[in-house]
Each structure stands twice: as structure tokens, then as C-alpha cells.
ZAPALO-292173 format. One record per residue: residue number from 0; chain; residue in one letter; y, x, z of N, C-alpha, C in turn. Coordinates in nm, 4 decimals, always signed. Atoms other than C-alpha are relative to their C-alpha. Layout:
BEGIN
nr=NUM&kette=A&rest=a&n.v=Y&n.u=X&n.w=Z&ca.v=Y&ca.u=X&ca.w=Z&c.v=Y&c.u=X&c.w=Z
...
END
This chain:
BEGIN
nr=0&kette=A&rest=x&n.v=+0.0749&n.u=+0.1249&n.w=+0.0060&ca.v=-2.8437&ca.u=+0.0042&ca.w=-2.3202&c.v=-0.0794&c.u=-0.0020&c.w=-0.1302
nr=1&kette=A&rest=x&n.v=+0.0939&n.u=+0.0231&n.w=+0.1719&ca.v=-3.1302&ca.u=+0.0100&ca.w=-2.5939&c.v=-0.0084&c.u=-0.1258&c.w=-0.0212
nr=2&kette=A&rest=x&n.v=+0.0272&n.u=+0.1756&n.w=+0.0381&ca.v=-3.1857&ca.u=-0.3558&ca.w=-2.5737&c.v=+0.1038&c.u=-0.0946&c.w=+0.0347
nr=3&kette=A&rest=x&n.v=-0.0741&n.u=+0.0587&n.w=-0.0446&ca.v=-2.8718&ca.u=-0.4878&ca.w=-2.5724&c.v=+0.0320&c.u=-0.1073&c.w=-0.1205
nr=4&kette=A&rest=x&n.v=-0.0450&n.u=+0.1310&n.w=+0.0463&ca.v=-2.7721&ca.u=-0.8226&ca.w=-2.7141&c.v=+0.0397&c.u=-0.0204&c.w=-0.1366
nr=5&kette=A&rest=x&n.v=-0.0916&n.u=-0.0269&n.w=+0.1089&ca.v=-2.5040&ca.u=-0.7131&ca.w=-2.9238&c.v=+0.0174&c.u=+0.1430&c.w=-0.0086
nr=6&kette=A&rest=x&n.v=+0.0106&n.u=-0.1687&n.w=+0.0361&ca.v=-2.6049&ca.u=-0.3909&ca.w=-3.0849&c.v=+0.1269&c.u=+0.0382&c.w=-0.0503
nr=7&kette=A&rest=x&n.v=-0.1169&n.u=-0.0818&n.w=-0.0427&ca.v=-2.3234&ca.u=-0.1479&ca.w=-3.0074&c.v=+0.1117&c.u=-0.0177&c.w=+0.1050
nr=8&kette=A&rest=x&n.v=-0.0914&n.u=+0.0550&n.w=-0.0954&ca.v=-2.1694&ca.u=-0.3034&ca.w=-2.7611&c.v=-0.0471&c.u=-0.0140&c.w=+0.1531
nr=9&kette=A&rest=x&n.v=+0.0645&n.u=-0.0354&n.w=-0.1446&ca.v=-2.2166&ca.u=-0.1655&ca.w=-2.3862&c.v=+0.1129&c.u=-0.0930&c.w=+0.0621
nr=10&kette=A&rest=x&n.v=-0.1229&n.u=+0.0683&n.w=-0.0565&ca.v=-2.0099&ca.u=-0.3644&ca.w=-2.0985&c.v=-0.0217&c.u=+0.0512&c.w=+0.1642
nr=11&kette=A&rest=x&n.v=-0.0003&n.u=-0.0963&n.w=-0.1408&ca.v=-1.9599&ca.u=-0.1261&ca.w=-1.7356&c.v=+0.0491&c.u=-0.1114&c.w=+0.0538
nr=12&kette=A&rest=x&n.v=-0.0569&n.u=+0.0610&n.w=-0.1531&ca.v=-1.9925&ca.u=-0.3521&ca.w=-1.4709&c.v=+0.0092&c.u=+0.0807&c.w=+0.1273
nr=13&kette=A&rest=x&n.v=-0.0393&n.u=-0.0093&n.w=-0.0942&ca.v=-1.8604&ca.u=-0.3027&ca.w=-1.1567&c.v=-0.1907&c.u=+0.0539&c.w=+0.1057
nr=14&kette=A&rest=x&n.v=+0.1291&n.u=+0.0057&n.w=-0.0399&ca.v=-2.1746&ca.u=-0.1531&ca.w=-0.9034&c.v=-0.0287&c.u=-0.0989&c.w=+0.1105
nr=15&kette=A&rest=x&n.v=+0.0092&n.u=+0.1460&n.w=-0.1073&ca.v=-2.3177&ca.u=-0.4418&ca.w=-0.6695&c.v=+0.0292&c.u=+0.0529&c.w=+0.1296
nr=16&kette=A&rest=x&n.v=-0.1230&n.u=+0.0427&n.w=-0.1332&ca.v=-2.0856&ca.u=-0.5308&ca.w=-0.3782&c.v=+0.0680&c.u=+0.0771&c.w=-0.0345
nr=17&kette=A&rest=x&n.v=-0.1419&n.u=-0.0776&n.w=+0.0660&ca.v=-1.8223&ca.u=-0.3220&ca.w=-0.5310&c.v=+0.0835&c.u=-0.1486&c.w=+0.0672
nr=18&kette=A&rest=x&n.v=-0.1198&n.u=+0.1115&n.w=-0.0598&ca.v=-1.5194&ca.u=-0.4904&ca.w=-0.3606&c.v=+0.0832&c.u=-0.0387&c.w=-0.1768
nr=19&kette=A&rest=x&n.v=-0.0862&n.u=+0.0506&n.w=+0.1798&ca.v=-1.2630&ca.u=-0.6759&ca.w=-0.6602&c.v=+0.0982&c.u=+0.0951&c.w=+0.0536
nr=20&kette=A&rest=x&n.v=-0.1276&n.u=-0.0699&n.w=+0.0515&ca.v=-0.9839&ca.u=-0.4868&ca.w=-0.8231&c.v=+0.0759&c.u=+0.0276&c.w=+0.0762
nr=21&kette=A&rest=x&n.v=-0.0999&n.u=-0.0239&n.w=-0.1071&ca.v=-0.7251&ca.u=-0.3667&ca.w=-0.5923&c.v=+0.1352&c.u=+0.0081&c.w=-0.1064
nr=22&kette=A&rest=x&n.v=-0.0759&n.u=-0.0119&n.w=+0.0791&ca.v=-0.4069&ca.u=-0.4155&ca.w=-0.7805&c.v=+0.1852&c.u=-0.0518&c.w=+0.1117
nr=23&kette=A&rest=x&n.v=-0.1679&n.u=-0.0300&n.w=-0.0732&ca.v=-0.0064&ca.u=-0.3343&ca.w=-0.6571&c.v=+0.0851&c.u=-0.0134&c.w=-0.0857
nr=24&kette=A&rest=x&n.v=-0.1028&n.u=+0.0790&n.w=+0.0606&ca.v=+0.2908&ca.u=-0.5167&ca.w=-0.7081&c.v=+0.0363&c.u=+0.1062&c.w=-0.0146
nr=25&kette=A&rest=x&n.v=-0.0807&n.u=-0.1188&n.w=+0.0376&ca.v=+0.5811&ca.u=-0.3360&ca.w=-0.8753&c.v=+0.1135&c.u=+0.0128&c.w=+0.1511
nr=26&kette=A&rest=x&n.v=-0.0366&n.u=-0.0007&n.w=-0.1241&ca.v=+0.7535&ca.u=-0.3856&ca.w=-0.4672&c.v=-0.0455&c.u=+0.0828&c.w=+0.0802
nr=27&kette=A&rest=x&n.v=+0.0773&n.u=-0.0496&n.w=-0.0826&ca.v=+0.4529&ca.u=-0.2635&ca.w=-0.3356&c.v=+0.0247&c.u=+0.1719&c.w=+0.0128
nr=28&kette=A&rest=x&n.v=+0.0135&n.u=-0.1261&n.w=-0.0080&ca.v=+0.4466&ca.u=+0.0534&ca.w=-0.5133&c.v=+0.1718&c.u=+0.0843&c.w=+0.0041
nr=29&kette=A&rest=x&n.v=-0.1293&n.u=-0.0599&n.w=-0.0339&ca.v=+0.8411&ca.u=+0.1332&ca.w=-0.5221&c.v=-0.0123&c.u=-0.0041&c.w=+0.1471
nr=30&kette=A&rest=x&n.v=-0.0276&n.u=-0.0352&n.w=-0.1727&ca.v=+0.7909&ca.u=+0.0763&ca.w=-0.1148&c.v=-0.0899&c.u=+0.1709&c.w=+0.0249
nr=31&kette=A&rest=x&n.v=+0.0816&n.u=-0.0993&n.w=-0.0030&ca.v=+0.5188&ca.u=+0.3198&ca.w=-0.1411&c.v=+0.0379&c.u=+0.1645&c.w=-0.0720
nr=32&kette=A&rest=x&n.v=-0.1310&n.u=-0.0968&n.w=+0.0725&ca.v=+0.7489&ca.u=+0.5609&ca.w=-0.3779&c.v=+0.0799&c.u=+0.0327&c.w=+0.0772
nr=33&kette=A&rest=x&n.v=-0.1794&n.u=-0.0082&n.w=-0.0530&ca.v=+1.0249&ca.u=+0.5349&ca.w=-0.1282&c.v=-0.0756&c.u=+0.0632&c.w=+0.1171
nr=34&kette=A&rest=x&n.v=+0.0671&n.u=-0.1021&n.w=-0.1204&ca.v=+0.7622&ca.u=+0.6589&ca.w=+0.1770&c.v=-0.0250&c.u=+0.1197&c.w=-0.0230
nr=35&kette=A&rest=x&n.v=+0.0314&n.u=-0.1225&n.w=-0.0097&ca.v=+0.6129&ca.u=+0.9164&ca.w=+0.0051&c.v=-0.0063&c.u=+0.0341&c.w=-0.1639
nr=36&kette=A&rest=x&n.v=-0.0007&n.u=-0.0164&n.w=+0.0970&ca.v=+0.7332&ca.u=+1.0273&ca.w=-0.3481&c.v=-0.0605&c.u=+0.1018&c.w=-0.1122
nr=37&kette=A&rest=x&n.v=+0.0959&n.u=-0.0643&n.w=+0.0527&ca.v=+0.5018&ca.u=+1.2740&ca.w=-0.3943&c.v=-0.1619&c.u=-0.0972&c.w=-0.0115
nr=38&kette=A&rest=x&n.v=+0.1503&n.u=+0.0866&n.w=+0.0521&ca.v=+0.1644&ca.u=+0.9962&ca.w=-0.4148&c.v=-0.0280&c.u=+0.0011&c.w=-0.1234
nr=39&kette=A&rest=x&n.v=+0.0100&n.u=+0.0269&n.w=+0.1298&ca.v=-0.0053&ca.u=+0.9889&ca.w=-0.6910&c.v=-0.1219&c.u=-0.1050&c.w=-0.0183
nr=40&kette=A&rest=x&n.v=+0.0827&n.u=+0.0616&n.w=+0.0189&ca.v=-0.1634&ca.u=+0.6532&ca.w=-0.7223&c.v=-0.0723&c.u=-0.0288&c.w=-0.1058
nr=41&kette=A&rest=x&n.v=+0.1332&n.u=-0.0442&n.w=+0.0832&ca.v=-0.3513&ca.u=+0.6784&ca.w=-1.0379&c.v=-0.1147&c.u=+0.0540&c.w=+0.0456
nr=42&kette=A&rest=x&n.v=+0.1351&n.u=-0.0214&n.w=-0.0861&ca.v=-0.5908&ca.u=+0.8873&ca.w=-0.8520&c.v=-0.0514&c.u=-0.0215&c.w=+0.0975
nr=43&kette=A&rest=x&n.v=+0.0565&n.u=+0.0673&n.w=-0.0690&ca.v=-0.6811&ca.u=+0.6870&ca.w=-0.5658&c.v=-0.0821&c.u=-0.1074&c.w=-0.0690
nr=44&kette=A&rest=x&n.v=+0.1090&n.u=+0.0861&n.w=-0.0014&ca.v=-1.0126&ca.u=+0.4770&ca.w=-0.5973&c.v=+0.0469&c.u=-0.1382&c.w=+0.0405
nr=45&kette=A&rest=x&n.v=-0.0622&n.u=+0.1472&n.w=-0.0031&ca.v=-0.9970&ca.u=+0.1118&ca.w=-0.5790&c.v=-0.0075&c.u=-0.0358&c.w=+0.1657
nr=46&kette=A&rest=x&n.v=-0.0152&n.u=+0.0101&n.w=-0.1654&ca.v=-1.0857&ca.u=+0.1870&ca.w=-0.1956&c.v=+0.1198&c.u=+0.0535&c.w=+0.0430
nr=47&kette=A&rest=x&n.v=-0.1081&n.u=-0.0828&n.w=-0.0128&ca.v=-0.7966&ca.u=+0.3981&ca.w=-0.1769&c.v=+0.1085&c.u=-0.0796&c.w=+0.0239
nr=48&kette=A&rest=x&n.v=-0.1270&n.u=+0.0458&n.w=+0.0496&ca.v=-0.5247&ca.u=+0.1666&ca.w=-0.3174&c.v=-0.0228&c.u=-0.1377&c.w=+0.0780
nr=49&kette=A&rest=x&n.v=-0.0020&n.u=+0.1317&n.w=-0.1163&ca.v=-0.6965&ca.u=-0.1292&ca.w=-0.1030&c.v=+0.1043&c.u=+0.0059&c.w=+0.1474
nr=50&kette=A&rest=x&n.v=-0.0417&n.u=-0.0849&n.w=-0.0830&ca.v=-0.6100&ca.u=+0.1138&ca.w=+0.1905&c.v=+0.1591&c.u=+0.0342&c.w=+0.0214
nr=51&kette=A&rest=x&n.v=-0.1506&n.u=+0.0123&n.w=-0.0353&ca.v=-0.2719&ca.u=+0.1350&ca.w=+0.1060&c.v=+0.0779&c.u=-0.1613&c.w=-0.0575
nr=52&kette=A&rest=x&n.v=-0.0606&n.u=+0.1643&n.w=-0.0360&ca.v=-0.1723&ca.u=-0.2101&ca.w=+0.0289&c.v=-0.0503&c.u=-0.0668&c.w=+0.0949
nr=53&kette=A&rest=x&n.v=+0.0178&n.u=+0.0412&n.w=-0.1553&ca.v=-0.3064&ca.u=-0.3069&ca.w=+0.3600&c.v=+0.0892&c.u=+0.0273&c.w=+0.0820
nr=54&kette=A&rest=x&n.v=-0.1409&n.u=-0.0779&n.w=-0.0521&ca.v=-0.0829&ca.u=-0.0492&ca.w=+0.5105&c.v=+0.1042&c.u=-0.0493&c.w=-0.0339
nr=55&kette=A&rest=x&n.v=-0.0862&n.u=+0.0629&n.w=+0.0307&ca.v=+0.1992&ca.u=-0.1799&ca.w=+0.3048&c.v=+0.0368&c.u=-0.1062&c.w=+0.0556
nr=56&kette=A&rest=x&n.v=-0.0051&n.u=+0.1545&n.w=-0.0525&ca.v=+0.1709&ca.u=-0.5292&ca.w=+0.4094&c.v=+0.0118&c.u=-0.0174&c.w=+0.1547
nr=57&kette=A&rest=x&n.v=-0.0308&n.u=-0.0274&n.w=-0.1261&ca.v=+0.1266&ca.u=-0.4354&ca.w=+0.7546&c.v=+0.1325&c.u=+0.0381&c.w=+0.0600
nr=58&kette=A&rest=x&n.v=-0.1303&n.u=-0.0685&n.w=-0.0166&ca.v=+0.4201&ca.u=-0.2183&ca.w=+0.7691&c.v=+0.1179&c.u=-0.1210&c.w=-0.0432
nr=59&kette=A&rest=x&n.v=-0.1020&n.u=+0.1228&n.w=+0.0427&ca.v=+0.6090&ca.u=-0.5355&ca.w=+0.6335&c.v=-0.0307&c.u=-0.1316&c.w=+0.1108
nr=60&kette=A&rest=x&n.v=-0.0112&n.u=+0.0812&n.w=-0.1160&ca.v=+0.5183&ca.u=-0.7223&ca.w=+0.9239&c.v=+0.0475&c.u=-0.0003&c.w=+0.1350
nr=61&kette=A&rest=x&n.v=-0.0923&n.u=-0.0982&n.w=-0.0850&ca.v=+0.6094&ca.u=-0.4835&ca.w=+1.1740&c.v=+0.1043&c.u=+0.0650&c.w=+0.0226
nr=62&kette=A&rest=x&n.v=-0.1502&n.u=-0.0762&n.w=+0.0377&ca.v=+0.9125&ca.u=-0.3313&ca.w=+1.0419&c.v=+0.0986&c.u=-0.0755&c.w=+0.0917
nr=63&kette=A&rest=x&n.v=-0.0897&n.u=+0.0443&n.w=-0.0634&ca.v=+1.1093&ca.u=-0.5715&ca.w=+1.1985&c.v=-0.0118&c.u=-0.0253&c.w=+0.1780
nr=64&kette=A&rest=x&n.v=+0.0276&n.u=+0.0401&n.w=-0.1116&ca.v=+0.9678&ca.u=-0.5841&ca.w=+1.5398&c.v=+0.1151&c.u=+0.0489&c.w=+0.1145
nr=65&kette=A&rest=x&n.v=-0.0600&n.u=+0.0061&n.w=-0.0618&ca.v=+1.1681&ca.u=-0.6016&ca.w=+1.8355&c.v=-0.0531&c.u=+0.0781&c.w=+0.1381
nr=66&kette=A&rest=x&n.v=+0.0318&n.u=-0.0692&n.w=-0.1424&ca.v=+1.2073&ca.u=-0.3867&ca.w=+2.1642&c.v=+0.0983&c.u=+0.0079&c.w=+0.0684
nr=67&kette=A&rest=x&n.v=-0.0508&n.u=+0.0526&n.w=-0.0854&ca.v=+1.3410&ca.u=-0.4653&ca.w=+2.4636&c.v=+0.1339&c.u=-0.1248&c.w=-0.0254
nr=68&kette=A&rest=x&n.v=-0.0423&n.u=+0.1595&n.w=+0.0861&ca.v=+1.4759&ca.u=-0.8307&ca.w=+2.2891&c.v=+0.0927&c.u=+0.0582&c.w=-0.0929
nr=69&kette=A&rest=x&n.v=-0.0994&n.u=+0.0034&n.w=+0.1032&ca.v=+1.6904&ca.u=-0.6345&ca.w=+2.0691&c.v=-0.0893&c.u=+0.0878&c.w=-0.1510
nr=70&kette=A&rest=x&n.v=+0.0763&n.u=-0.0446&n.w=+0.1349&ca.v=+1.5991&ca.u=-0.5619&ca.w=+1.6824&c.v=+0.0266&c.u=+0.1279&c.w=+0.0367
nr=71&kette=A&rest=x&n.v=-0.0403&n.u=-0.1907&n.w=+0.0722&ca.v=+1.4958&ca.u=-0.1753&ca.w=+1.6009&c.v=+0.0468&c.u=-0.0440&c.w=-0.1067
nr=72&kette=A&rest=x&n.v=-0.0714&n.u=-0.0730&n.w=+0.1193&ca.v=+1.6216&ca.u=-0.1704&ca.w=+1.3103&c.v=+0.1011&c.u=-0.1258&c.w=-0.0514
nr=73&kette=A&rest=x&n.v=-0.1315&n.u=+0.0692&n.w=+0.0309&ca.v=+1.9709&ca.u=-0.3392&ca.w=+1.1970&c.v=+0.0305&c.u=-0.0650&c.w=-0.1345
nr=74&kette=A&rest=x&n.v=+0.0566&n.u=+0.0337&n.w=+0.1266&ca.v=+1.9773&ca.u=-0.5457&ca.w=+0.9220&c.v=+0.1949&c.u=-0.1234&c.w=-0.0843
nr=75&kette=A&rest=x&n.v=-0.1500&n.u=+0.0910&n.w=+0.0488&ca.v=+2.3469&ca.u=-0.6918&ca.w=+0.7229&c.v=-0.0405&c.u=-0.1208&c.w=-0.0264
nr=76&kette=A&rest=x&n.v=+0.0702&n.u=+0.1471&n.w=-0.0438&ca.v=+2.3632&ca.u=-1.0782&ca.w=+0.7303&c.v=-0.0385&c.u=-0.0049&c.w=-0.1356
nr=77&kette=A&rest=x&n.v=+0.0495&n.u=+0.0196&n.w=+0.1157&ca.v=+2.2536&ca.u=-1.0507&ca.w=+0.3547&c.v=-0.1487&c.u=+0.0239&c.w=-0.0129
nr=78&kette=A&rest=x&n.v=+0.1324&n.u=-0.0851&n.w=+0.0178&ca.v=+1.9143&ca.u=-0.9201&ca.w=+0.4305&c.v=-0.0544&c.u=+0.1578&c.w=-0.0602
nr=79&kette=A&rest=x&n.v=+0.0532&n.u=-0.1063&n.w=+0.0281&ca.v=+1.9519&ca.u=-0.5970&ca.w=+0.2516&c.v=+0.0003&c.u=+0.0972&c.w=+0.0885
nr=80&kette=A&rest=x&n.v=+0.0652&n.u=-0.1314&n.w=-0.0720&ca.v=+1.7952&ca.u=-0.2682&ca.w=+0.3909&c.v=+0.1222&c.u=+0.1288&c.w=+0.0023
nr=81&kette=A&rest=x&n.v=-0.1438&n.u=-0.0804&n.w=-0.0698&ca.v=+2.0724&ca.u=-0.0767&ca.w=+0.5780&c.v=-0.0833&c.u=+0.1714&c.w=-0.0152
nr=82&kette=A&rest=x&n.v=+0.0443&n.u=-0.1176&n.w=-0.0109&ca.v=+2.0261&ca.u=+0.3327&ca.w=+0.6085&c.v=-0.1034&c.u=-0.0007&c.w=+0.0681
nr=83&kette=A&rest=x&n.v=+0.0831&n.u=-0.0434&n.w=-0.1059&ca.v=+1.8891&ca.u=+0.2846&ca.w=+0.9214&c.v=-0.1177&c.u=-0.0443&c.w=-0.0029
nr=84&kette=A&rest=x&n.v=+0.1436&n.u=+0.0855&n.w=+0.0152&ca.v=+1.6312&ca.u=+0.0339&ca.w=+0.8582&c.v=-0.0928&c.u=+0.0624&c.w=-0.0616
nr=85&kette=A&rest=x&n.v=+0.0979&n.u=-0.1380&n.w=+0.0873&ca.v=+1.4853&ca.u=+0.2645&ca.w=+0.5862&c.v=-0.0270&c.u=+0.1071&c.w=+0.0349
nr=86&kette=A&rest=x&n.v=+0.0684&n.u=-0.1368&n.w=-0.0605&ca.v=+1.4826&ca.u=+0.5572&ca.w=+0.7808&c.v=-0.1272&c.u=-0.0069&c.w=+0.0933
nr=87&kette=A&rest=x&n.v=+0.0667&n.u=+0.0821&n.w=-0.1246&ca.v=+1.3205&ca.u=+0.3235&ca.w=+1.0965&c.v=-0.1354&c.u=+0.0011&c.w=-0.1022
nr=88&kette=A&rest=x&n.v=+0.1352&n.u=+0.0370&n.w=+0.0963&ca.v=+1.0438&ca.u=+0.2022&ca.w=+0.8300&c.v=-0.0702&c.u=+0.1490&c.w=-0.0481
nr=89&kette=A&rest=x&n.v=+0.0310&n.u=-0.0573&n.w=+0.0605&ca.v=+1.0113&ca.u=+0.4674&ca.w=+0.6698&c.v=-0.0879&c.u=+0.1443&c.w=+0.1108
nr=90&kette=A&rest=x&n.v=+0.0534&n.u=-0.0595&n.w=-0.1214&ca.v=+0.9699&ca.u=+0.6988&ca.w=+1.0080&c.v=-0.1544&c.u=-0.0237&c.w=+0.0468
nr=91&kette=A&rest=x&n.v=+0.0613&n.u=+0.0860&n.w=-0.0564&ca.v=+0.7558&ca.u=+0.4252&ca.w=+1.0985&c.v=-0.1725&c.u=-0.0127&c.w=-0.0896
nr=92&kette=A&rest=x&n.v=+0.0831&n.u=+0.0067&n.w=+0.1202&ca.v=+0.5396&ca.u=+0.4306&ca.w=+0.7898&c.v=-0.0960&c.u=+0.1015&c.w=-0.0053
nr=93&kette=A&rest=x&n.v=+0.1222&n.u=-0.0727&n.w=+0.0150&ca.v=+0.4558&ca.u=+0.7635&ca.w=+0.7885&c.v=-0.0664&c.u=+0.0345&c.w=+0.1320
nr=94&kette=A&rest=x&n.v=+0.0844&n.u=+0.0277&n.w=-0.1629&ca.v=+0.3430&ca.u=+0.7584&ca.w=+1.1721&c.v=-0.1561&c.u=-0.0275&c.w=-0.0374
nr=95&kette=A&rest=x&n.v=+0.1204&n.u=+0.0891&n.w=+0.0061&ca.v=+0.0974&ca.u=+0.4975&ca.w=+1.0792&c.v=-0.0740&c.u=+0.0717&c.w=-0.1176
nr=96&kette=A&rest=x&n.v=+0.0488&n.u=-0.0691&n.w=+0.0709&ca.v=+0.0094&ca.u=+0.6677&ca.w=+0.7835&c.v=-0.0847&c.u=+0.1253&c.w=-0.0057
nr=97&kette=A&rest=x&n.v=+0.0124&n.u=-0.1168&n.w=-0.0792&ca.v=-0.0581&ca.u=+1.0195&ca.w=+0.8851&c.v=-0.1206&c.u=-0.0412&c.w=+0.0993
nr=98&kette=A&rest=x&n.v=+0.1122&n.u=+0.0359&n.w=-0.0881&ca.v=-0.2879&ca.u=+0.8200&ca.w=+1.1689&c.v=-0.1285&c.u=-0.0485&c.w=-0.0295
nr=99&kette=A&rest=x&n.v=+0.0991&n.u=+0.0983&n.w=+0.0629&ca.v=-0.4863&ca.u=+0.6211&ca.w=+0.9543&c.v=-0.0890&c.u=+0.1308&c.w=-0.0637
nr=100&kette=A&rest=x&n.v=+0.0479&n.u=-0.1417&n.w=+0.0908&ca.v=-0.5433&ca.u=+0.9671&ca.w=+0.7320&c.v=-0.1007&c.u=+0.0736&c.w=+0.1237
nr=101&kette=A&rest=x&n.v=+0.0802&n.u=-0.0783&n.w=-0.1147&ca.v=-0.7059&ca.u=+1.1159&ca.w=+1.0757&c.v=-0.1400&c.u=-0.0909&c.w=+0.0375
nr=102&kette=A&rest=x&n.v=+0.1131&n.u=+0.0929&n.w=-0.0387&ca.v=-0.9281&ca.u=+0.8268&ca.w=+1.1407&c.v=-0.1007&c.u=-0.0339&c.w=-0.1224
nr=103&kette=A&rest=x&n.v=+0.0780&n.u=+0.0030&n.w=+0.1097&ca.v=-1.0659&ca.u=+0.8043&ca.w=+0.7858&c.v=-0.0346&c.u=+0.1213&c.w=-0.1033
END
């Protein structure tokens, strides 16, 4: 910037329609740790990390879905995440995952 305001002082905006910040809870990314512990989200783009907290959130809506009226996946009356449930999700995760990777 030669003609800037405040000589020495540049400020990198974002390029126009740049989507906002994509930013992951510390939930988000231990779920995302626990699918696939080789990721390395540092180097995903802010499209990238949109991409998988979508997925995330999704997968947290679905996880519990039901077939033929009985829960897949088994859950103690405390709510925490049994073996199976984590394997179910996690099965489940990288399915969708893996699919999404083919389509984009």
C-alpha cells in the first residue's frame, strides 16, 4: 500500500465474498480426532474446515437415528457413548466422509 493512512501499517482483508471465519469447537475437533486421527486441520482452508463442521454437525444429528423402531446404536441411561455407539458413528462417519471426498 503506498498511500496508506498510517504509514507502515498494511491490514489483509479477507477477498470479496470470502465466506466468514470457519472456526471449531474443542468437541468438534476431538470428534473429528476420534474419526480420523491422522487429519491435519491446520492445513485445511477456511472452505475445508467449513466442510467438515458441516459434516460434524450432521453426523450429530444422525448418529442416533433409528431403524426398524429400534435405536442403532445403544446408549447407557447416563447418555455416555458406549463401544458400540462409537464404533456405529464412527463407521458411520467415515462412510459419509469418504463420499463427500468423491463428490468434491
Amino acid at each position: 500500500m503506498d498511500n496508506a493512512q498510517i504509514p507502515g501499517t498494511q491490514y489483509k482483508l479477507p477477498p470479496p465474498g470470502a465466506a466468514p471465519g470457519t472456526v471449531l469447537s474443542e468437541d468438534e475437533i476431538a470428534t473429528v480426532k476420534e474419526i480420523d486421527p491422522g487429519i491435519n486441520l491446520a492445513a485445511l482452508d477456511n472452505e475445508g474446515r467449513a466442510k467438515v463442521k458441516q459434516f460434524i454437525s450432521t453426523m450429530g444429528r444422525t448418529a442416533g437415528a433409528e431403524i426398524g423402531g429400534e435405536s442403532a446404536i445403544k446408549v447407557d441411561k447416563r447418555g455416555k457413548w458406549t463401544d458400540e455407539r462409537r464404533a456405529a458413528a464412527s463407521a458411520k462417519a467415515k462412510a459419509q466422509w469418504a463420499e463427500r471426498q468423491k463428490e468434491g
